[in-house]
C-alpha positions as CSV (number, residue, x, y, z in Angstrom):
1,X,21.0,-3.2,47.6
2,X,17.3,-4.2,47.0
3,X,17.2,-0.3,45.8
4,X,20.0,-0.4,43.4
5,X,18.3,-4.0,41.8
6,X,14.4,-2.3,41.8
7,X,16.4,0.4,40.0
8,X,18.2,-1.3,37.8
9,X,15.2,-3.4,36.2
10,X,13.5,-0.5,35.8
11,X,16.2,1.4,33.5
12,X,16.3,-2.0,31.8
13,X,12.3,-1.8,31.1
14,X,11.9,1.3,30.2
15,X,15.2,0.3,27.6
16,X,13.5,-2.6,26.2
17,X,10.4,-0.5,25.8
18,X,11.6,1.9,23.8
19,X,13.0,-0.3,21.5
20,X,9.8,-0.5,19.7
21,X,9.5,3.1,18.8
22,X,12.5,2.8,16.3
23,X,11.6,3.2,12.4
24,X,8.9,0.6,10.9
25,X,10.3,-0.3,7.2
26,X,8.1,-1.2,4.3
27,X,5.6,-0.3,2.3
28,X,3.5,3.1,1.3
29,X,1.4,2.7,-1.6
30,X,0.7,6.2,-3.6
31,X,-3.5,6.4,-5.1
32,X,-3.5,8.1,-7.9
33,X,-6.6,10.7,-8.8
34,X,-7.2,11.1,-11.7
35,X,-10.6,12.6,-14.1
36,X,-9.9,10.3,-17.0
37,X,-10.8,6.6,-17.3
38,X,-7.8,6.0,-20.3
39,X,-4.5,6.3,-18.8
40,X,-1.9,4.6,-20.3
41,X,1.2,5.6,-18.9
42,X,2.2,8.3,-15.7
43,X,5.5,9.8,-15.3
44,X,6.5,10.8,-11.1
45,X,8.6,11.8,-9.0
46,X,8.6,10.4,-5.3
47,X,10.3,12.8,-2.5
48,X,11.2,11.6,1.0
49,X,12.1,14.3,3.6
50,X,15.3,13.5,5.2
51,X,16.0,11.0,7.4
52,X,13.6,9.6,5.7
53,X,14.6,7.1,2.2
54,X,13.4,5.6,-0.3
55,X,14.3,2.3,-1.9
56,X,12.2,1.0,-4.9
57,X,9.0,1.4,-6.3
58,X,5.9,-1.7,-7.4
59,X,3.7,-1.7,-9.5
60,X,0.1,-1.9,-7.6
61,X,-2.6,-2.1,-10.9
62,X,-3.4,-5.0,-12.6
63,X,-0.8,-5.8,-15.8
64,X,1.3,-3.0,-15.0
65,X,5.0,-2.2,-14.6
66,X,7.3,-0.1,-13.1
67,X,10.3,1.6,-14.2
68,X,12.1,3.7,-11.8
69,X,15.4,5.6,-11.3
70,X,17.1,6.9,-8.1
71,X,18.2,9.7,-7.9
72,X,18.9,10.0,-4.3
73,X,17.9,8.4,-1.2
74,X,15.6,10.7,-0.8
75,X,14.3,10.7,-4.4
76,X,12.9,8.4,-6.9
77,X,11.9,8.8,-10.8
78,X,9.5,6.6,-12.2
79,X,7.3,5.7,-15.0
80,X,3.8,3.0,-14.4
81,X,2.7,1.6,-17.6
82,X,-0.2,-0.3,-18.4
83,X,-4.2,0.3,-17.6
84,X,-4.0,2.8,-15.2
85,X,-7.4,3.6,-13.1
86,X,-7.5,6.0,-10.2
87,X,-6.5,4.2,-6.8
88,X,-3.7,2.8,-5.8
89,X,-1.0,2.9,-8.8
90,X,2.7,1.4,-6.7
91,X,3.9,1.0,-3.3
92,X,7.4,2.2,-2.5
93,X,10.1,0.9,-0.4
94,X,10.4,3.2,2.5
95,X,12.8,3.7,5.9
96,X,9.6,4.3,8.1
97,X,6.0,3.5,7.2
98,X,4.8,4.8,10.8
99,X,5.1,8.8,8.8
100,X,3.5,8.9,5.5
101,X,2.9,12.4,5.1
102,X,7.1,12.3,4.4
103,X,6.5,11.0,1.5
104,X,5.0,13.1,-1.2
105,X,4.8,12.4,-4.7
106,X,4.6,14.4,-8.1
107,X,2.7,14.0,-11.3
108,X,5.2,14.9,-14.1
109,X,3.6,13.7,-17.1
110,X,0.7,11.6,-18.3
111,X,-0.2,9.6,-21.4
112,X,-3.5,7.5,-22.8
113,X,-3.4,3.9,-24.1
114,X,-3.1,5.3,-27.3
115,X,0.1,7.3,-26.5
116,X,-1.7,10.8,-26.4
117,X,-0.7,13.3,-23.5
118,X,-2.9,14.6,-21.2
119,X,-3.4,18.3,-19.2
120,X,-2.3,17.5,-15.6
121,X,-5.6,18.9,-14.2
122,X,-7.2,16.6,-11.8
123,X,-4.2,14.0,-11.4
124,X,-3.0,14.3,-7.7
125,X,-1.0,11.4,-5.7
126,X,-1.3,10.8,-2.2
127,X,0.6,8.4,0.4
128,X,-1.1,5.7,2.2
129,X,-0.1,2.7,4.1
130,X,-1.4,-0.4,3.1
131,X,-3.2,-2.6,6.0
């Protein structure tokens, strides 16, 4: 009987213990790189591999905004407006902050203040989680 108890409480434990390696939902900002100091405007798509989602995206720089679309759960289009700097651009709203690296953003299109388009060389965007 004293077996079945010791037993029991340690199914139970082991349980409760791995309750805490379920999914970790928030935030992951995306830094933007970028070889010009007049961005106005950038155009992306956000990706999420599956099981992984996506929710909404926030503007991160100073004065800007964010304008997105979903097109899945495991897709977002989006447009950040305002002065733009490289660093972190927006955060986005995502099942599992604990994997990063499965979420991976695109450059799709880039304007200045002045409403000029830029090359896409040297513009890159990369995950991170904020602290």
């Amino acid at each position: 009987m004293r077996l079945r108890r010791l037993l029991t409480i340690a199914i139970l434990a082991a349980v409760v213990g791995s309750c805490d390696s379920g999914p970790v939902a928030g935030e992951v900002s995306f830094e933007l790189t970028t070889p010009r100091s007049d961005d106005g405007a950038i155009a992306f798509d956000v990706f999420a591999t599956s099981p992984q989602t996506l929710a909404g995206v926030t503007a991160l720089c100073g004065g800007c905004r964010a304008f997105v679309a979903t097109v899945a759960d495991t897709e977002l289009r989006g447009i950040v407006t305002g002065s733009i700097a490289a660093g972190p651009v927006f955060s986005v709203t995502v099942s599992d902050t604990r994997k990063p690296s499965e979420y991976t953003a695109k450059v799709l299109d880039v304007s200045t203040r002045a409403f000029l388009t830029h090359s896409l060389v040297g513009y890159a965007l990369a995950p991170s989680v904020p602290k």
